[in-house]
Structures are given as structure tokens and as C-alpha cells.
N, C-alpha and C positions, 0 to 999 in steps of 0.2 A: 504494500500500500504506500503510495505516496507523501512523503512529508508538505509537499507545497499542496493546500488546499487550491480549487475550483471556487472561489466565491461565488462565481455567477450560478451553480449550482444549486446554490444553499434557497432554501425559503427566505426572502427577503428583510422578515427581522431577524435574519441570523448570522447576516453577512456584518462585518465590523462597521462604524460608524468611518464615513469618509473620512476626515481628521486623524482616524488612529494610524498612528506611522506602525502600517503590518509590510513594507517591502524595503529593502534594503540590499542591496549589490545585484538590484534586477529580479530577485528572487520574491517569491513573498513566503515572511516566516509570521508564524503567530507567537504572543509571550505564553510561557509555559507556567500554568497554573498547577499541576501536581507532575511530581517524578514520575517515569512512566511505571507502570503495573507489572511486573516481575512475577515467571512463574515458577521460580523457588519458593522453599519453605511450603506449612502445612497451612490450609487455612480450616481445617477441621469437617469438610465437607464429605459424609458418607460416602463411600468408593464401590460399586455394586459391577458384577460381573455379571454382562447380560449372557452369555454362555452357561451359569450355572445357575440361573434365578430358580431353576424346577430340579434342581438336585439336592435331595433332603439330607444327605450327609456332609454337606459343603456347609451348611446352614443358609445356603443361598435364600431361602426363601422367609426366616428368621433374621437376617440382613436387611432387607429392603421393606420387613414392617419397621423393624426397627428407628430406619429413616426416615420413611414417612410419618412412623409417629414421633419422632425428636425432630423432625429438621423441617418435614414436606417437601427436601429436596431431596437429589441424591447426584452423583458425578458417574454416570455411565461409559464402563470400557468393555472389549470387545464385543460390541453392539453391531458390527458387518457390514456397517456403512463404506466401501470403499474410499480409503484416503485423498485416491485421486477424484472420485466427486466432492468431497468434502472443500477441496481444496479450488474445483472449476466454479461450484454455489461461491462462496467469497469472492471470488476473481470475480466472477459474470456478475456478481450483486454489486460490486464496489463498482464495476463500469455502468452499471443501470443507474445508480447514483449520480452519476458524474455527466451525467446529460443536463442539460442547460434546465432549470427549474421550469421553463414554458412546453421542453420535451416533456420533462414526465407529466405536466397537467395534462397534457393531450394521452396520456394513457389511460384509457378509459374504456370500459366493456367489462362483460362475465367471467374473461378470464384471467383481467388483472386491472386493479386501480389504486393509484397513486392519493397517498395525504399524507398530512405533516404536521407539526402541532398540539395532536391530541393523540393519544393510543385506542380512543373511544371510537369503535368502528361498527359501522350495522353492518349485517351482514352481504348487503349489498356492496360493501366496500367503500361507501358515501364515509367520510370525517361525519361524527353526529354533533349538533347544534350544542353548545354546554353554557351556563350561568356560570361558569369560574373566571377566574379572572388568570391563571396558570396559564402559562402558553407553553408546552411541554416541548424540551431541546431534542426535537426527534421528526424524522421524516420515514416514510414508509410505504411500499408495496401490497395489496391485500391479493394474495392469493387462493380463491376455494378450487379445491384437486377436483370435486365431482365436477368442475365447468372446465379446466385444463384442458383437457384433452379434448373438448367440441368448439373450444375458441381457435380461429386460423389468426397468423400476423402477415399479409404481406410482406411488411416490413423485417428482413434477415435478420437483423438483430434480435427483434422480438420475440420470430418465429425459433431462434438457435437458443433463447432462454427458456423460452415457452417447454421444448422440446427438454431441458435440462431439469427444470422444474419437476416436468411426469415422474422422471425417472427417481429423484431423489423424492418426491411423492410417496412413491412404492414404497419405497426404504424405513419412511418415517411411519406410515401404515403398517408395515410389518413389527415394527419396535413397539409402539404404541403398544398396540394389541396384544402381543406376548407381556408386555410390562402389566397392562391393566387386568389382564388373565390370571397372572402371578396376585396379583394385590385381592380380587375380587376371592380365588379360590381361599388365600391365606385367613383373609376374615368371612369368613363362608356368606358371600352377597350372591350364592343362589346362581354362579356361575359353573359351569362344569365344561371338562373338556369333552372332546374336542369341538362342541357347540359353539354357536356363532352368540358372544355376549348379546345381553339383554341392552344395555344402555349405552356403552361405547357405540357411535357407529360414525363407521370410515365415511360416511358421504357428507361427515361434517366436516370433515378435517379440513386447515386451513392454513394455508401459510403466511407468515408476515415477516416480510422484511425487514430490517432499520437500519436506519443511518444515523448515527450521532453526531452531528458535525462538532467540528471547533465549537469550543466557544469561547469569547473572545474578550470576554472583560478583565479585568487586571486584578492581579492576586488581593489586593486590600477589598476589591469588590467584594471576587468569589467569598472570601472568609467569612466576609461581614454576612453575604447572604445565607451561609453553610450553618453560623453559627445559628442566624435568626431561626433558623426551618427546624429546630430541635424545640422551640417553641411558639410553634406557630400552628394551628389547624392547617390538615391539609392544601383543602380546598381553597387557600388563602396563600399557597404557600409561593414565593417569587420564582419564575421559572428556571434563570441558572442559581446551582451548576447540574442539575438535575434533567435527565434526559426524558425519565419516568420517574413520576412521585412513587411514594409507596401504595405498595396496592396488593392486593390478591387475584388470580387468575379465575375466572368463572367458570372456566373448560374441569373437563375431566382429567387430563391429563397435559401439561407441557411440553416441550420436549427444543430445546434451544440448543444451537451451536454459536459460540462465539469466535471472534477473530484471535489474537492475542493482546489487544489493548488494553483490557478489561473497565471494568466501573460496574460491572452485579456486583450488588450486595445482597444480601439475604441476612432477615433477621431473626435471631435463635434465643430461646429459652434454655439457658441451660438447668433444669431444676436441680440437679446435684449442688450446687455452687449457687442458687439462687441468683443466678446473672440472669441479665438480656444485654442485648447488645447486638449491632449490624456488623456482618461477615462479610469482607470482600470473597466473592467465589473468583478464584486464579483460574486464568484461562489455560488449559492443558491442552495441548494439539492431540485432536483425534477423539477429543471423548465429546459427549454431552451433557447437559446439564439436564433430568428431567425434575421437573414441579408438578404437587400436588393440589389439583385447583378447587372450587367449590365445593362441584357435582361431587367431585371424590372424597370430601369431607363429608356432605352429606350421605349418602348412601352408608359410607362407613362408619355411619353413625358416629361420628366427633373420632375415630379412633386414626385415621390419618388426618392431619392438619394441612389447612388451605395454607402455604408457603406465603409469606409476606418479603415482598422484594421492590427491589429497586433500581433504578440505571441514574451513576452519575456519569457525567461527560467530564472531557477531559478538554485541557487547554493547547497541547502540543500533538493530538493523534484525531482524528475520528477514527468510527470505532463502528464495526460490522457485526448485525447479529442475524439467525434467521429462527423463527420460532415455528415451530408446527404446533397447533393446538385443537383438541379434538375434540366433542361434547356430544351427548345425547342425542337421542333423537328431539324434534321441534315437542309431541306432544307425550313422548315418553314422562311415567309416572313417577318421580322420584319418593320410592318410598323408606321410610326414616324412623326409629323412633323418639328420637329428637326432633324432628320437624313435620310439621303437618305435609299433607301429600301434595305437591305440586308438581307441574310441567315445566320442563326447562324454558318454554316459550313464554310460561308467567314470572320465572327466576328473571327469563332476558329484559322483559318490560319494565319488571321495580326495577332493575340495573339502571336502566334507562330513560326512566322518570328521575332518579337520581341524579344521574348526571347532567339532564338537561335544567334541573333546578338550583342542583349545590355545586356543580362539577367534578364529580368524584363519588363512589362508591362509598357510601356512607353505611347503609343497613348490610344492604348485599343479601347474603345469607341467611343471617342473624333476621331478617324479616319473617322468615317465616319456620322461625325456631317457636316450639309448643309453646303454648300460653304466652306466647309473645303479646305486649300490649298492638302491635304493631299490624297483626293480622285482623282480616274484617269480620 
């Protein structure tokens, strides 16, 4: 990845203000707000082998409840993703990026569209309307896999990513599906092999792209806005240096590769030590990062935790991530005994009344936990 940013790339309030001296010997450099992100040392992130999650002697599958229920997250290796696609998804994302901000608005249709700003996305792929005042440091692709492969591009470019897309599609649909098979049988959710699950389903799956660009304000900025956000509500909160506020995922399952820049954080209870605290997850080549979303809290009745995370951005790198996220069917019944029975299509709505009033996921879940005051 290139160190000289594309400004003209960027969404327009992300490009530096004309006056800030960013060029210098013909080059254009930005000031560097944190040292870069190093993938030494532990950062204490669960390490699960997707080759052994179904072998009972390994404790494979003793492992990954484990995770899910301490962390929600987990760091996935030998998962079968060929390196060399892992490695063309980054490239061909990084060059999607770097098209002039009026290329990618003109990307538009079923089988991919472009927005920036908000990670708030209907499923149409539309940026959704939000009451926050947060302008999120992040720009993005919306890809759904069941439209992939019926969308054509004239255009070679599109068509040679469109065509890269499918392919690692398949890949994150087979991972998924073994991950959420393992989790569903472990807490007995009524799953059996080799049966086609009940709630997962592949024609949800969805990919999202991101870009984090620079950001470009100056270290006494950043600090002052880093310190503020520790005491600040969300939905209020100023948008650098933060790519993504904190938030939980609404999908059943996650499933992220990042570049090596890093800024995930993920935050952890440790109840042994009585801590909490934000975890930078270090970017590893080759693995991925899977999360535990909503749906997967609910169903397993509170016994895997919705992961809470975060993206800061960096001042000296942008930073590439690609997310696959999967969820239920539209009127699938989620049923709980913690939570009254709803459809993922009534979870999607309060989401969405949320964000269009407060901008940010305020109840979520929690909406429609039993005797909630909150239910009608």
C-alpha cells in the first residue's frame, strides 16, 4: 500500500484543509498521529484452529465456546482461504478505493454500492439517513453475494473484481457455516449435522469493504478529541480519530480480514482481574478475525457475547479491511429465553429507528430482552 495518499479520492470532508502544509519535496506526506501498529507481542486474542473446531480430543470445540463466551471474538488460522486470494481482495480493494470519489459514487446497482461516512447501511446498500451529528472516518463498498453473480460490469475493472468477489464469497460461506455449526451444536441451538442450519442463511451474507483514510489533524487535536470520547455518549461523540464508534455487530456471525495497519480494538471483561478495558486486535497475515454479533447472543441465550468493537484510524497509513457478515433469515423466528420471540426483520427496524433518531444503536438487542420496559 502506498504511503502518498490520493486526496482526491477521499470523501470531501476528509481531505486536509487547503492551508495545511501536507506536501513537501513534490511528494505529499501527512503528520503522523500514532506509531505504526506492530504485529509482535500478544494482544491476548483467542487463537482457534478452524481444522480442529469438530475434534473432541483437541478441545477444539471447548476453545471456541470459550471465546465466544470471554471475548465474542476469536483470531482464526488454518481457515483455507488461499493466501494468494487473500492477498489479490486487499490489492483489488485498495485500487477500488483509489478511484476518484465521483468514480465510486457512480457505482451503483444490486451488485455493489459505494458510501462513506456512516457504517449504517440498509440492505439495499443506500448510506441510511441518521440524527447524529458523528461523521464516521470510513468509506465503503456494500456487497450482497446472492446479487454477485447476476450483476454484469461492462466496465473490466469492475467486471475482474466482481468476478474476485464470487470467488472469495464461496470461501467466507464455507467458514461461516462450519464456525456457526460448531457454536450452534456446542450449546445444543437445535442444530444437527449434517443438516442445512435453521437461522444462518448464506443468501444473507454480505460483504463490506473499508477504507480508513488518513486522517489529518494534528497530534494536540487527535489527543484532545481521544481523551474527550472516554467521556462522552456515543452518539455525540466527534468523529476523529475514530473510523467506527463502538458498536456491536447485529449479524450472526462476523468474519473480517484486515491489512497490517491495524486500529480494531475490541473490548474485554476480564472477570478474573475484574478489568475492562479496549484491546488492540494485531493484525496477523493470513488469519481472520471472527465476531460474535447479536443474532448469536440471542439465540444462545446471553451464553456467547455480542463482541463490542471499534476502528481507530491512523494519521500516517490508511488502512484496508473487508468484512463478511451473515444473519438470519428476513422472517426467521428468533427464539430465546431471555428475549421475547422476534424476527430478524423487527430486530432490523428498532436498529433502525435508532439510528435514524439518536444515530447509533442505543437499545439494539436489549429491546427486546423479557420484561423489558421497552417492549409493546
Amino acid at each position: 500500500m502506498s504511503n502518498i495518499p490520493n486526496y482526491q479520492s477521499y470523501p470531501p470532508p476528509f481531505r486536509p484543509p487547503a492551508n495545511q502544509n501536507l506536501v513537501a519535496g513534490g511528494a505529499e506526506t501527512a503528520p503522523a498521529l500514532d506509531p505504526p501498529t506492530t504485529v509482535e507481542g500478544e494482544d491476548g486474542v483467542p487463537v482457534i484452529d478452524f481444522e480442529r473446531l469438530t475434534e473432541h480430543d483437541d478441545g477444539g470445540e471447548e476453545k471456541i465456546t470459550a471465546a465466544c463466551r470471554d471475548w465474542g471474538l476469536f483470531r482464526l488460522v488454518n481457515h483455507g482461504i488461499p493466501e494468494l486470494l487473500l492477498s489479490q481482495m486487499l490489492d483489488r480493494t485498495e485500487r477500488m478505493f483509489s478511484m476518484s470519489f465521483e468514480e465510486k459514487q457512480a457505482v451503483s446497482g444490486d451488485g455493489m454500492s459505494y458510501f462513506w461516512g456512516t457504517p449504517a447501511v440498509a440492505p439495499s446498500g443506500a448510506a441510511l439517513p441518521t440524527n447524529g451529528s458523528s461523521l464516521h472516518w470510513m468509506e465503503g463498498f456494500n456487497v450482497p453475494l446472492s446479487r454477485v453473480s447476476l450483476h454484469h460490469y461492462e466496465d473490466e475493472t469492475l467486471e475482474s473484481f466482481r468476478l474476485l468477489l464470487e470467488e472469495y464469497g464461496k470461501h467466507q460461506r464455507r467458514v461461516a457455516k462450519a464456525i456457526y455449526q460448531a457454536l450452534s451444536i456446542n450449546q445444543n441451538l437445535g442444530e444437527e449435522k449434517p443438516t442445512t442450519t435453521s437461522y444462518i442463511s448464506e443468501d444473507t451474507g454480505i460483504l463490506r469493504l473499508y477504507r480508513y483514510p488518513r486522517c489529518h489533524l494534528d497530534r494536540t487535536t487527535a489527543a484532545a478529541v481521544e481523551e474527550e470520547e472516554e467521556t462522552m455518549n456515543d452518539r455525540h461523540r466527534p468523529p476523529p480519530p475514530w473510523g467506527i464508534g463502538a458498536h456491536t455487530d447485529s449479524s450472526l456471525l462476523s468474519i473480517l480480514h484486515q491489512d497490517l495497519v491495524g486500529g480494531l480494538q475490541a473490548y474485554h471483561s476480564n472477570n478474573n482481574k475484574n478489568q475492562q478495558c479496549w484491546v488492540e486486535v494485531k493484525p496477523i497475515p493470513n488469519t481472520l478475525i471472527v465476531i460474535v454479533g447479536d443474532m448469536m447472543q440471542a439465540i444462545s441465550n446471553d451464553k456467547y457475547v455480542s463482541a463490542k468493537h471499534r476502528v481507530k484510524v491512523k494519521g500516517e497509513r490508511e488502512r484496508i479491511s473487508m468484512g463478511y457478515f451473515v444473519f438470519p433469515e428476513e422472517e426467521a423466528v428468533i427464539e430465546s429465553s431471555r428475549y421475547t420471540p422476534f424476527t430478524y426483520a423487527e430486530f432490523r427496524a428498532q436498529v433502525h429507528r435508532e439510528l435514524k433518531t439518536a444515530g447509533s444503536k442505543i437499545l439494539g438487542l436489549h429491546a427486546f430482552k423479557r420484561e423489558s420496559p421497552f417492549l409493546a
